[in-house]
C-alpha positions in Angstrom: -14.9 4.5 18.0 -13.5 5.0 14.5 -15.6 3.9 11.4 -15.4 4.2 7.7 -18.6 6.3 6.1 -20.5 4.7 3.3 -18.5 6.4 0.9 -15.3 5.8 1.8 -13.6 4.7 -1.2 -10.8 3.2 0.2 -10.0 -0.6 1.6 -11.9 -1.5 4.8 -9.7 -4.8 5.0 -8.6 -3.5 8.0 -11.6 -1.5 9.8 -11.7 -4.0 12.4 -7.9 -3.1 13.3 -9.3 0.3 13.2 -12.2 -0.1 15.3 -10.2 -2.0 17.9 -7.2 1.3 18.3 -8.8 3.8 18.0 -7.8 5.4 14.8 -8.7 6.5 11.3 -9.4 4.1 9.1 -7.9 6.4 6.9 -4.5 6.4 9.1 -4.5 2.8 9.3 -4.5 2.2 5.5 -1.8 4.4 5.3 0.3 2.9 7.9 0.1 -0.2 6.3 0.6 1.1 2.6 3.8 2.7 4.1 5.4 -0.9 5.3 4.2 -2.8 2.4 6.0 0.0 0.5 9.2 -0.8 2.3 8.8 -4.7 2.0 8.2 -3.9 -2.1 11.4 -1.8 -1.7 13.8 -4.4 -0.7 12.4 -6.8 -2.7 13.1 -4.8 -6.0 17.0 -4.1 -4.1 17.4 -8.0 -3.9 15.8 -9.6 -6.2 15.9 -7.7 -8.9 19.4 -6.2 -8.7 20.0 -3.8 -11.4 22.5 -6.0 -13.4 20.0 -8.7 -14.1 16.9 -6.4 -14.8 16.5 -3.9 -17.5 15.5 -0.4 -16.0 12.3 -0.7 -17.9 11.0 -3.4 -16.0 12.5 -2.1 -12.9 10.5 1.1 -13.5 7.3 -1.1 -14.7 7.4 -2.9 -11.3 7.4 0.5 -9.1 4.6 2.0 -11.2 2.5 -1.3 -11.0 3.1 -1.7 -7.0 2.8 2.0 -6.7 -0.4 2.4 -8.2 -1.5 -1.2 -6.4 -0.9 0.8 -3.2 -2.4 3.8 -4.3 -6.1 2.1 -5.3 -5.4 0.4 -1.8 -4.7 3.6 0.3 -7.7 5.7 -1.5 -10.0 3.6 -3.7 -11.4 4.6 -7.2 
């Protein structure tokens, strides 16, 4: 049965997804980092197509969900 330890530092939002397959918690975080990544990804393709934002903002909006993802995946 996988479980976080007491210091984990990252999310447990999903422990009981982890508890009920098996794997990581760790793993599991990751997983779903990866597909929210994707879903941030084509929203930034279509809704912010590059001729109506300015590449600063563009570039704001990855380093904001990046790091959002980041502090989810691993904790500070």
């Amino acid at each position: 049965m996988a479980s976080a330890s007491p210091i984990y530092q990252g999310s447990r939002i999903f422990l009981s997804a982890s508890e009920k397959s098996g794997v990581s918690l760790d793993n599991v975080n990751f997983v779903t980092a990866q597909f929210t990544a994707l879903l941030f990804g084509f929203f930034l393709r279509f809704f912010i197509p590059q001729s109506l934002g300015k590449p600063q903002w563009r570039l704001l909006y990855c380093l904001v969900t990046g790091l959002a993802l980041l502090w989810f995946m691993i904790g500070w």
